[in-house]
C-alpha positions, 0 to 999 in steps of 0.5 A: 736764529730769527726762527727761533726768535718768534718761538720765545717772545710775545709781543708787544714786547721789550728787547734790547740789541746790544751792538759791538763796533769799532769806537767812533765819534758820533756812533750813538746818535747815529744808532739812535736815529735809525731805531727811530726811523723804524720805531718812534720814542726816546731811547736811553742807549748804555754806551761802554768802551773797551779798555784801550778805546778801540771798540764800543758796545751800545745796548739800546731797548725798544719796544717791539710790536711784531718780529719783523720790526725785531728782524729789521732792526738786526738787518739795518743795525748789522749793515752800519759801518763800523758794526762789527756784530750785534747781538 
């Protein structure tokens, strides 16, 4: 996938992840501090929780210079616990 990622964006470019978790207390700000580790700024990230509360989707946007920042961010933001996936 990460192939064929490079072949469709051009940089800089706006790219959202949408990451799929186990809801969690605290869960945002924590996704929101290591996106801005690897790339400064404000982020408005759109938090949606399933019908029962168990799982949470969050979409945050970032602006990206290069595929590796794209990359490293699926890397980091996959490892967090409670991340079940992002896409």
């Amino acid at each position: 996938m990460k192939s064929n990622l490079k072949k469709f964006l051009k940089f800089p470019t706006l790219f959202t992840y949408k990451i799929i978790a186990i809801s969690s207390p605290g869960l945002v700000e924590k996704i929101v501090k290591i996106v801005q580790l690897y790339i400064p700024g404000e982020y408005n990230p759109v938090l949606k929780t399933s019908g029962k509360g168990k799982y949470s989707s969050i979409s945050i946007t970032i602006t990206a210079t290069h595929i590796q920042q794209v990359e490293a961010l699926y890397d980091i933001l996959g490892s967090i616990d409670k991340v079940y996936m992002v896409l």
